[in-house]
Every structure is written in structure tokens, then in C-alpha cells.
C-alpha positions, 0 to 999 in steps of 0.5 A, spaced: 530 617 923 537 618 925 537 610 929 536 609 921 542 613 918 546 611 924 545 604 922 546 604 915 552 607 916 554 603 922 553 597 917 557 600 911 564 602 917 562 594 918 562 592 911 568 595 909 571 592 915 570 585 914 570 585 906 574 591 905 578 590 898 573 584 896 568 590 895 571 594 892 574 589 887 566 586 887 564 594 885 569 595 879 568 589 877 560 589 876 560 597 875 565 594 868 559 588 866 555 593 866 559 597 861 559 592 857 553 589 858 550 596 856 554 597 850 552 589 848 544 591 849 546 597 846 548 593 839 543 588 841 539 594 841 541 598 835 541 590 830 533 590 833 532 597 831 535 595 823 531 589 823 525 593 824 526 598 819 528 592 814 521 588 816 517 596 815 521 597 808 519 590 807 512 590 809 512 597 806 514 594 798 509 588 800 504 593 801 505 597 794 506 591 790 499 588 793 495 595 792 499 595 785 495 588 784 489 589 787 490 596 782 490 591 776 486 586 778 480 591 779 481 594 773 481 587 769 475 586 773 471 592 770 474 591 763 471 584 764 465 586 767 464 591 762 465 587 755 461 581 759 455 588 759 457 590 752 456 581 750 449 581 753 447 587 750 449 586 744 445 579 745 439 582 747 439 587 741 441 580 737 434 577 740 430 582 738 432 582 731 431 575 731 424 575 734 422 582 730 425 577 724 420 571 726 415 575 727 416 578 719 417 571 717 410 568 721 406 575 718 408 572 710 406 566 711 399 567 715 399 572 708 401 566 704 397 561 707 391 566 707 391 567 699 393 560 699 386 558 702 383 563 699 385 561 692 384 554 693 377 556 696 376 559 689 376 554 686 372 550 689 366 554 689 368 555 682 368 548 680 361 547 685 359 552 681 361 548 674 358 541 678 352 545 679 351 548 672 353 541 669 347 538 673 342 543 671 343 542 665 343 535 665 336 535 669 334 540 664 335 534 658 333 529 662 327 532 663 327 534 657 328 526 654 324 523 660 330 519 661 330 513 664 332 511 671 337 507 668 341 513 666 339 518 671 344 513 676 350 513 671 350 521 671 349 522 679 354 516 678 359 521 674 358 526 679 360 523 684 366 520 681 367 528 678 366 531 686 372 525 689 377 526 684 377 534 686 378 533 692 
């Protein structure tokens, strides 16, 4: 080990030798670029650092106003979501009563139609009936004349014109 440290001294006292003030010029001048190489990272350094905190603060701005966004648009959202609820709602209770209205108006008009049917069912019996009487009669006085065939004719002839005029 000692042949190392011997050597590496040997080859300094060499150095020093052959370049003597060259070195020393050599080591000044590289120690001031490192100053000023360090002072100029140290800017370089410091304009990233500033750069960095205006990228965050934006970014931080950007991120309140999308939240402050995202906010409003969530509660536009539940506004249209619960008025477009109320609207279906309320259309369905439309509906109902709508149907509850038709089904209201159907019932009457069965109603009607019924009475209707049965009137015009009344009458009709009563006018078989008047047509019924009215033949009997008729039979009674033609049995009762001994009326020709002639006669008989035009009063199933009347009756038949009686009965299609009803109608």
C-alpha cells in the first residue's frame, strides 16, 4: 500500500514539476467556473422551483374551478332529473284520470245505449202487440162476416205493409 501513496505523490512532485503555474492557473480557473456554474444552477434552479409553484397554483385554480363546475352541473342535473320525475308523474296521474274519465263516459253510454235498447224493445212488443190485437180482431170479423178470400188477402196485404213501415 505504501507503493501506492509513494506513487501518487511521486506523480504530483511530477505534475508540479512539468506544469507547475499552468496547474495552479488550470485549478483557479475551474474552481471560479464552478462558482459561477453553481450560482447559475442555483438561478436555473430557483426560476424552476417558481415555475413549478405557478404550474401547482394553476393547476390548483383549474382543479377548484372544474370541482366548482362539476358542483353545478351536478346539481342542474339533479334539478332536471327531479323536475323531469315530477313531469312523469304528474302525467301519469293525468292518465289515470283520463282513463278513470273514459271509463266514466263508456259506463253511460252502455247505460244509455241499454235504455235506448230497451225502449225501442218496448215499443216493439207494443206495436206486435197492437199488430196482434188488430189481427184478432180482424180474424174475429171476418169469421164473424164469412169474408171472402179476396179481402183476407188485402188485409194480410195491410199488415204487411203495417209491419215494414215499423221497421
Amino acid at each position: 500500500m505504501s507503493d501506492k501513496s509513494n506513487e501518487t505523490e511521486n506523480l504530483s512532485r511530477i505534475k508540479e514539476i512539468l506544469f507547475g503555474e499552468d496547474l495552479s492557473s488550470i485549478e483557479e480557473r475551474f474552481e471560479k467556473f464552478k462558482l459561477e456554474n453553481k450560482a447559475s444552477f442555483e438561478n436555473i434552479q430557483d426560476e424552476f422551483k417558481q415555475k413549478l409553484l405557478e404550474i401547482e397554483k394553476v393547476l390548483s385554480e383549474q382543479k377548484q374551478n372544474s370541482d366548482s363546475q362539476f358542483k353545478t352541473n351536478d346539481s342542474v342535473l339533479k334539478k332536471l332529473s327531479d323536475k323531469v320525475e315530477k313531469d312523469i308523474s304528474d302525467l301519469n296521474l293525468d292518465i289515470i284520470k283520463e282513463k278513470a274519465n273514459i271509463q266514466q263516459t263508456l259506463k253511460k253510454i252502455e247505460e244509455n245505449n241499454a235504455l235506448q235498447l230497451n225502449h225501442f224493445k218496448d215499443e216493439i212488443n207494443k206495436s206486435l202487440d197492437d199488430i196482434k190485437k188488430m189481427m184478432d180482431e180482424k180474424l174475429e170479423d171476418l169469421n164473424s162476416r164469412k169474408a171472402d178470400s179476396k179481402i183476407i188477402a188485402d188485409l194480410f196485404h195491410s199488415m204487411a205493409d203495417k209491419l215494414s213501415s215499423n221497421k
